[in-house]
C-alpha positions in Angstrom: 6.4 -46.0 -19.1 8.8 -49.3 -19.0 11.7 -46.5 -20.6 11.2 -43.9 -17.8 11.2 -46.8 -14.9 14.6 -48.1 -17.5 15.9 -44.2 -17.0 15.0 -44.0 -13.1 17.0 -47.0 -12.5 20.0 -46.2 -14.6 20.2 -42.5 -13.1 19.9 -44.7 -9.6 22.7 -46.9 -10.5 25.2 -44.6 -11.7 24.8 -42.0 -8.6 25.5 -45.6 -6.4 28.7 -45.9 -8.1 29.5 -42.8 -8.4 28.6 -41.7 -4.5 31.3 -45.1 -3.7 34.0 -43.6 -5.7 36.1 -40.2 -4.2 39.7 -39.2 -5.9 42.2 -38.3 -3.1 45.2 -36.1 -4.3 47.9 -34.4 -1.2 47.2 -30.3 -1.1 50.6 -30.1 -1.6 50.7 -31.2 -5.3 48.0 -28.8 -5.9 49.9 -25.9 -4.6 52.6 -27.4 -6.7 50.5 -27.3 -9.7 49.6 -23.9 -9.4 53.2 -22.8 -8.6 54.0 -24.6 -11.7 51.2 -23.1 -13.9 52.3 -19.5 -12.5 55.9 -19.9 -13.8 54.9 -21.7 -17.2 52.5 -19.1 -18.1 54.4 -15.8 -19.0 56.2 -18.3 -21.4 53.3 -20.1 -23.1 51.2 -16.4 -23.2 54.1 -14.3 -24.0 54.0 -12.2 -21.3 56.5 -9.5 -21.2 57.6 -6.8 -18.5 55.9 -6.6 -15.1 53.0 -8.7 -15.8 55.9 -11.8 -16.5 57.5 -10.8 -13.2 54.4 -10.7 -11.3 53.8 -14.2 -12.2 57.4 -15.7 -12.2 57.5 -14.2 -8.4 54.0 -15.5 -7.7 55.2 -18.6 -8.6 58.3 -18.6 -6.9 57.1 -18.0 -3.3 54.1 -20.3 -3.5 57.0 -23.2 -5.0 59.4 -21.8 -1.9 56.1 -22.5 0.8 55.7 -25.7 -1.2 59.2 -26.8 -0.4 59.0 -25.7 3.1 55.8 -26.8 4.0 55.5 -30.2 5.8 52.9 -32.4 3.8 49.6 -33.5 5.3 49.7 -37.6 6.3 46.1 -37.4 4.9 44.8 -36.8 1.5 42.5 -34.1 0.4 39.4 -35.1 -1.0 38.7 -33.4 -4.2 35.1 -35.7 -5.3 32.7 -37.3 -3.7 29.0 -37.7 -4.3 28.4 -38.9 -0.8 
């Protein structure tokens, strides 16, 4: 019994801490991201032909509304337990 009140307490403990702790990351370095991944991938795949282009120009316009977008002043919040 003394290990299942041990268990209830640690499980209560961690979702306190976790529920305190968020990460905060701007939307516009996720777009980023995925701009990048779109222009790496047809190289580290070895894609060829239209499927390359597709995602070289995929990648290109969603860098080009990157670049033109004006960032947020406030984060995105990607985690909470709250």
């Amino acid at each position: 019994m003394a290990i299942l009140n041990n268990t209830k307490y640690l499980s209560h403990l961690i979702k306190r801490q976790l529920a305190s702790f968020a990460i905060f990351i701007s939307k516009n370095s996720v777009d980023a991201l995925v701009g990048v991944v779109f222009l790496i991938a047809p190289i580290v795949f070895s894609f060829g032909g239209l499927d390359a282009w597709f995602y070289w120009i995929n990648g290109a316009a969603v860098m080009l509304v990157v670049s033109l977008n004006k960032p947020d002043s406030t984060p995105a919040r990607i985690f909470s337990m709250a």
